[in-house]
N, C-alpha and C positions, 0 to 999 in steps of 0.2 A: 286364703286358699282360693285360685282359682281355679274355676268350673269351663272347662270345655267343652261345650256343647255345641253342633253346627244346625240344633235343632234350639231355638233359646224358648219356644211353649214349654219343651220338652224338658227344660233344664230349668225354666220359671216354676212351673209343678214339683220338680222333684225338690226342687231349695224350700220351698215353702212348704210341703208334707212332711220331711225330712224337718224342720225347725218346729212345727206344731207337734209330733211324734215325740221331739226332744223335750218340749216345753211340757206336753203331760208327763210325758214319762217320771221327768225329773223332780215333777211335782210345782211346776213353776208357778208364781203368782208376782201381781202387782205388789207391791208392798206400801207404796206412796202415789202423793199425786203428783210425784216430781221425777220425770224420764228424762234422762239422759240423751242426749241424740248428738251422736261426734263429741262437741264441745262446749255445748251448749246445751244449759240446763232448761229445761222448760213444764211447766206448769197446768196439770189438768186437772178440771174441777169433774170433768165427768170420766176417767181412765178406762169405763168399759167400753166407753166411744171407741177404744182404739180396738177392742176384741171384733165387734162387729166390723168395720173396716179389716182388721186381717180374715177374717172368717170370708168374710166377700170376696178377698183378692186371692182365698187359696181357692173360693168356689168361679172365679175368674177364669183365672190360671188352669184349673181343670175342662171347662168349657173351651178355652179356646187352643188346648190342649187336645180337645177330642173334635173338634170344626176342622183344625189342619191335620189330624191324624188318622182321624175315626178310629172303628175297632180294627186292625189290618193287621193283628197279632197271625190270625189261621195263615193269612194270604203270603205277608212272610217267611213264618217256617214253613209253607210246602214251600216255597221261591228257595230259598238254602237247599232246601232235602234235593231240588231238582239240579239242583249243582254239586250236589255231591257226585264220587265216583262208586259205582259198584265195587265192592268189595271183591277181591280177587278169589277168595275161596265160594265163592257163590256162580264163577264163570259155566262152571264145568256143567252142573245141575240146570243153569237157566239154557245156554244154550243146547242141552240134552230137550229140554221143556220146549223149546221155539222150535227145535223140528220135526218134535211128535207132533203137534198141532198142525202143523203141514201136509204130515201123513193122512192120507186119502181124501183129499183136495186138489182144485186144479192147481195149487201150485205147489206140488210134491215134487216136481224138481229141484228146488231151491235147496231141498235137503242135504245136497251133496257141496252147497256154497260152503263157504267160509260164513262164517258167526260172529261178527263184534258184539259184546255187551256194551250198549252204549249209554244211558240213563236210567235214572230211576221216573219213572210218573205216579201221580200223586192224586186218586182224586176220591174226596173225601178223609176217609182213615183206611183206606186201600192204597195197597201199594203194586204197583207194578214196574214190568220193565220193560224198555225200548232195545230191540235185540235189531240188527241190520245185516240181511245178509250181502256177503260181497262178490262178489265174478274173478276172476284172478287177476284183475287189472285193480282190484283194492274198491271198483265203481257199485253203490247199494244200487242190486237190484230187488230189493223189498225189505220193507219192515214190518218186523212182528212184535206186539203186546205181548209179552207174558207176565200172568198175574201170579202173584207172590202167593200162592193157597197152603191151607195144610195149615196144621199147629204151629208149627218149626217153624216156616216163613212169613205166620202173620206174626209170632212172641219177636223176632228178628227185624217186622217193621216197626212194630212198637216200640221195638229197644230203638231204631233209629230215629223215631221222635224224641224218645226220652231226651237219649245221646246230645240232639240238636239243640233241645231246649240249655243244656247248662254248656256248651261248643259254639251255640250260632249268638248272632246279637239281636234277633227276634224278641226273645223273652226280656232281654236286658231294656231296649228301645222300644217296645210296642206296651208289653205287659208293665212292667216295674213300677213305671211311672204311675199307672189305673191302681196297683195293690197299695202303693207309698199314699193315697190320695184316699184309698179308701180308709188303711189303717189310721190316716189322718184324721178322718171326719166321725171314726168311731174311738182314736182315743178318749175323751170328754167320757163315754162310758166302761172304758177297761184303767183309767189310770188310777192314781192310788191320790190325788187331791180329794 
């Protein structure tokens, strides 16, 4: 079976947590001092020699798995959520939201512009949005923040995290590989040898 990965730490980690995970699980042990390797039989007097060598090389693979990656799971999913599109039934309410906040400020003319909803922003676990007003020529003559407040609109950004987590490839490529590595370094205490 090949593994396509165009990240290969990323795909060195997961092959080798994913085969320690299988090997407790399944209850696996040495049984001789005669391993098999391709074609060739060969002979070890010491066979847990070869456990500390894998244990090394999955604690390898995780280190140099998190040098080229670091933790960059957060930095990710907002990166997706900021490409997502606003949701169409949310137009009406946000751009209602970006020209009361204009109301009795200098720039309460703008009110009578035309409103794109145009992004979401992201900072923290606040969600907000990028509203543009337009001039009849389609040209932004300002942009407004409107923050996502109220019950309703922060359960709505939260469902949009959840959403992206199992949608976006954030959780798949940043996390997956950290939880495969951890379940890996704690099977030894959950399996049934």
């Amino acid at each position: 079976m090949a593994i396509s990965d165009n990240n290969p730490e990323r795909r060195n980690l997961v092959l080798a947590s994913i085969a320690f995970v299988i090997y407790y699980a399944a209850g696996g042990s040495v049984s001789d001092e005669n391993i098999r390797i391709l074609v060739i039989n060969i002979t070890f007097s010491k066979p847990e020699a070869l456990a500390f060598f894998a244990w090394g090389m999955l604690c390898w693979f995780a280190l140099r798995f998190w040098q080229k990656n670091g933790f960059s799971f957060w930095g990710s999913l907002v990166g997706e959520i900021l490409k997502l599109k606003v949701p169409k039934h949310l137009h009406a309410q946000l751009t209602v939201a970006a020209r009361n906040q204009l109301v009795g400020t200098p720039l309460q003319n703008h009110t009578s512009n035309n409103i794109e909803v145009a992004s979401f922003l992201v900072k923290g676990t606040a969600c907000k949005v990028l509203c543009n007003f337009t001039d009849g020529s389609g040209k932004i003559v300002h942009q407004e923040i409107v923050p996502m407040l109220g019950v309703v609109n922060r359960s709505r950004c939260i469902w949009l995290f959840v959403k992206q987590f199992y949608k976006g490839n954030a959780f798949a490529e940043e996390m997956m590989p950290y939880l495969l590595f951890l379940l890996a370094i704690t099977a030894p205490m959950w399996s049934p040898i």
